[in-house]
N, C-alpha and C positions, 0 to 999 in steps of 0.2 A: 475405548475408541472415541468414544465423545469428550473424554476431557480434552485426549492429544488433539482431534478436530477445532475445538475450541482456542487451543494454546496457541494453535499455529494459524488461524483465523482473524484473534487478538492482538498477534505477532506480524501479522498483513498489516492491521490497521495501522499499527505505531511505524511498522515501516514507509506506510505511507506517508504517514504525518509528517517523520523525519526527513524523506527526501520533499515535502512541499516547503519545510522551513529554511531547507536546503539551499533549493532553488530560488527562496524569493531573497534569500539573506544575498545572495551571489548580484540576482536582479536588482534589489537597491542599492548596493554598492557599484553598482556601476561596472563589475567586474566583465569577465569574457562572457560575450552574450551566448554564445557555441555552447560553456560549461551549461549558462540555465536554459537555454533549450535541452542542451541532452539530459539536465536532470527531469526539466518536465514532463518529456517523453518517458523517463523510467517512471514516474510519477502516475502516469496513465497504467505503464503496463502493471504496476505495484496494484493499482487500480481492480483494475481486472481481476489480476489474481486474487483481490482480496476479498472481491464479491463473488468469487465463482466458488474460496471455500468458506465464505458466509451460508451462499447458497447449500451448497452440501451439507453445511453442519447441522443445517434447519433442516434439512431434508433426512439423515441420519437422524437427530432428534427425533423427528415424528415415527419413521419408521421400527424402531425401536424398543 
């Protein structure tokens, strides 16, 4: 249970990363500002999810 907590955790973060590098490539280029706002916002919500199974997995960890 803690490695899959861990995989999919890890898997949060890089998907953050990926829509941030996403969003600012789209933002410098000059392109539709619509596309890097809606990527920001998933950005956020990537966000969220990825602290909430950071949270959990520390919390699984200790309990343990």
């Amino acid at each position: 249970m803690q490695s899959a907590m861990y995989y999919l955790s890890t898997g949060a973060v890089f998907a953050v990363l990926i829509v941030l590098l996403m969003g600012l490539w789209v933002m410098t280029r000059g392109r539709s500002p619509n596309l890097s706002q809606k990527l920001m916002r998933w950005r956020v919500g990537l966000q969220f999810a990825a602290i909430v199974m950071i949270v959990a997995y520390v919390y699984v960890k200790q309990h343990m």
